[in-house]
N, C-alpha and C positions, 0 to 999 in steps of 0.2 A: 589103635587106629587113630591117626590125626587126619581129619579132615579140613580143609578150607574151602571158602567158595570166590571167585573171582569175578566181576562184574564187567564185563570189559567195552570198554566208549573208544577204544583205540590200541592194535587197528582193529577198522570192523570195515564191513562192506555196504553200499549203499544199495540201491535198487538197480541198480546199473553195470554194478559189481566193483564199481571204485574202492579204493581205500581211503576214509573218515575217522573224523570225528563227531561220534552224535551225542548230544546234550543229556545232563542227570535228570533222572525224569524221578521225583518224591516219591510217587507211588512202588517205583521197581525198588526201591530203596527199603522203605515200613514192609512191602508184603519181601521180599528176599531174606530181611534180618530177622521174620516170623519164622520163616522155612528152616532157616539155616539154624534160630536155637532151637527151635523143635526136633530137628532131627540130629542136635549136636554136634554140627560146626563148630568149629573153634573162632572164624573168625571167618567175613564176609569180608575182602577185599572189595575200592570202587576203584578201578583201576583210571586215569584222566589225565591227560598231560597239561591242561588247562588249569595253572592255578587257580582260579577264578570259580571253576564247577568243581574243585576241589573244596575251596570254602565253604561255597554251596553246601555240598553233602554235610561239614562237620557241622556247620548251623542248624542243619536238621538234624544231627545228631545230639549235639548240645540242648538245643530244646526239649528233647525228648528222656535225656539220659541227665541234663542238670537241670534245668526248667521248667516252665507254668505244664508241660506237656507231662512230664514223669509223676505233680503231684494229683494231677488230673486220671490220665492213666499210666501207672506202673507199672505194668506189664510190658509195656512198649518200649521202655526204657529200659528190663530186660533185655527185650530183642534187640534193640538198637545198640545196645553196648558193644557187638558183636561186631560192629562196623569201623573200616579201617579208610581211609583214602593212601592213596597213591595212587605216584604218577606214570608210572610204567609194571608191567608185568616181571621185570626183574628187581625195582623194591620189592614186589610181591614175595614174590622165590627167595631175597635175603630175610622178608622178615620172618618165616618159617626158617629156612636155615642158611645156617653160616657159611653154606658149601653155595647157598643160590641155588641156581638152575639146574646141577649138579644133584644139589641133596635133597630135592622134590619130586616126585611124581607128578609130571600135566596132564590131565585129563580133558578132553574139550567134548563138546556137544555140538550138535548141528542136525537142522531141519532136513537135511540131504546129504547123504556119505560124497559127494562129490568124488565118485568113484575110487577112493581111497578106500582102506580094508575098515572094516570098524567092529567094533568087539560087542557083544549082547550082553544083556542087564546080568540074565544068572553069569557069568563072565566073569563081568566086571564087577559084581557082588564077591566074590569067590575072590578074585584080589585084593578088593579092598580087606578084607578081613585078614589077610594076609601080607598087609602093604607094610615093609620096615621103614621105609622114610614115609613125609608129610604126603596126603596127597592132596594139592589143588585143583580141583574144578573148575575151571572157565566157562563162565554162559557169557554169548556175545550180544549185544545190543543191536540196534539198522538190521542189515540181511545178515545178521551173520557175522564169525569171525573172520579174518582175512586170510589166505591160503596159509602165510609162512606161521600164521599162527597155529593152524591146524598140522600145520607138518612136523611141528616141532615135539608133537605133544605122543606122550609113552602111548596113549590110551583113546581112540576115537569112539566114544559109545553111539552104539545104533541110534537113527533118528527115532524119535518116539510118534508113533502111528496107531491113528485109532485100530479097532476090528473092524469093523466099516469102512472103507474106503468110502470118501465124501467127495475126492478131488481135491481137498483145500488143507493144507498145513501151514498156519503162519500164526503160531501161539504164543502170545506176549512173554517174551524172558524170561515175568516172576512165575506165572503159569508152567510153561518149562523146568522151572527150579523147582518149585513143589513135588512135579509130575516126577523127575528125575530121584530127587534127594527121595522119594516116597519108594520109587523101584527101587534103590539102593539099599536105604537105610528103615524102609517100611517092615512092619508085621508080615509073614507069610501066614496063610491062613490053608491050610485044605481047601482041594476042590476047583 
């Protein structure tokens, strides 16, 4: 199984339901490239068409993976190695393979099936152990990925919902990406 994970700043949706671009934010960066070695990711794609917050990421990447940051804590520099930029979701797809869009599996996530069919964790556990090409993962950044993104993608996995109904699902990203990669790629335990 080759796993990726993808970050994605663009397109996403805003509050409004627009299509954006929203800014790299450190924190989803350090806790995402925790997630993603832990559960053995290959590589944490930041996906940005903004030169500029492309920089951004590798600077945090560099201090951490060659600087005062990796002699401090090593660990971090582990996880961080894990991280890639690019500026579109189709470098994404080439740099797994050769075929691109073609030779990957898309997986996407989202807080609401927006009434599209979407597949459940035992599911989509049951495939990935059986997946011959790469599969990528897309978490979306703002509200969410943007439709043509989700349309595009082999695998819609269920929104993740507490047992409790609270009313309120609006879970940061890297929280997301733990929650996710842990129903995936987590211990099953009895009971």
């Amino acid at each position: 199984m080759r796993l990726a994970l993808a970050l994605v700043h663009y397109p996403v949706l805003d509050r409004s339901g627009e299509s954006v671009t929203t800014a790299i934010t450190n924190l989803d960066l350090h806790d995402m490239a925790r997630s993603a070695r832990t559960y053995g990711a290959e590589r944490l794609f930041v996906v940005h068409p903004v030169a500029a917050q492309r920089a951004l990421a590798e600077r945090i990447k560099e201090h951490w993976v060659e600087g005062s940051g990796k002699r401090r804590i090593p660990d971090r520099a582990v996880a961080l190695d894990v991280l890639s930029t690019v500026s579109s979701l189709d470098e994404a797809y080439g740099a797994l393979s050769s075929a691109g869009r073609e030779g990957v599996e898309v997986w996407t996530t989202a807080a609401a099936s927006r009434g599209l069919p979407v597949t459940s964790y035992a599911a989509t556990r049951a495939r990935l152990a059986q997946a011959t090409r790469p599969v990528v993962l897309l978490f979306g950044t703002g509200w969410g990925l943007a439709p043509e993104v989700i349309a595009d993608a082999d695998v819609r996995i269920e929104p993740i919902r507490a047992a409790a109904s609270t009313g309120y699902n609006h879970l940061s990203v890297r929280a997301a990406c733990a929650i996710t990669l842990d129903r995936l790629l987590g211990e099953r335990t009895a009971g």
